[in-house]
N, C-alpha and C positions, 0 to 999 in steps of 0.2 A: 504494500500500500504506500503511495506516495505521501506526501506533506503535502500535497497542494486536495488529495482526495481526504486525508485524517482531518484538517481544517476545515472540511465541506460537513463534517460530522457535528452530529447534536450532541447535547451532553449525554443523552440515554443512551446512543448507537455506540459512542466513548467508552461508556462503564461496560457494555454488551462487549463490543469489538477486546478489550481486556479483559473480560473473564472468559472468552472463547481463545485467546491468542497464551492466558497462563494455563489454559487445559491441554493446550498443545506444547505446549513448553514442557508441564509435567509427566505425557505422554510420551514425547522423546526423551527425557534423562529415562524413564521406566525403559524404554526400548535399547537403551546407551547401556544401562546398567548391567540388562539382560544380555546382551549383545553387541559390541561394537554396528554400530549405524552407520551408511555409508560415508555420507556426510556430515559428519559430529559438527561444522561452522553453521550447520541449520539451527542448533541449538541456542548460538553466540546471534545469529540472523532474528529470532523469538525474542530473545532476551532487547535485544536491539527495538523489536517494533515495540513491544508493552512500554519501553521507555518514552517513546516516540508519542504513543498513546496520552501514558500519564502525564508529561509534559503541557500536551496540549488542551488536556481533560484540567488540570492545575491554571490553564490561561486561562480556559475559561471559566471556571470556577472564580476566580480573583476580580475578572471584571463586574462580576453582577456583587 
């Protein structure tokens, strides 16, 4: 998800799009744990967007 489509987001789609992107997050370390994954930087890519997320969920929280 880009910056310019996480901005286009309401606060509710925000708190949604974070708790579907931390299930995916804990879904892969359970998959890493169990097994080496192919791509273990998907993990580091998750971690990355929830921030991206919160970030933006925090502006707009502040303005109102």
């Amino acid at each position: 998800m880009t910056s310019k489509e996480i901005k286009e987001l309401s606060k509710d789609q925000l708190v949604e799009q974070v708790a579907q992107e931390r299930e995916r997050l804990l879904r892969l370390k359970f998959a890493h744990a169990i097994s080496p994954i192919e791509n273990p930087m998907r993990i580091r890519a998750s971690r990355k967007e929830i921030a991206k997320l919160l970030t933006e969920l925090s502006a707009k929280s502040n303005q109102q």
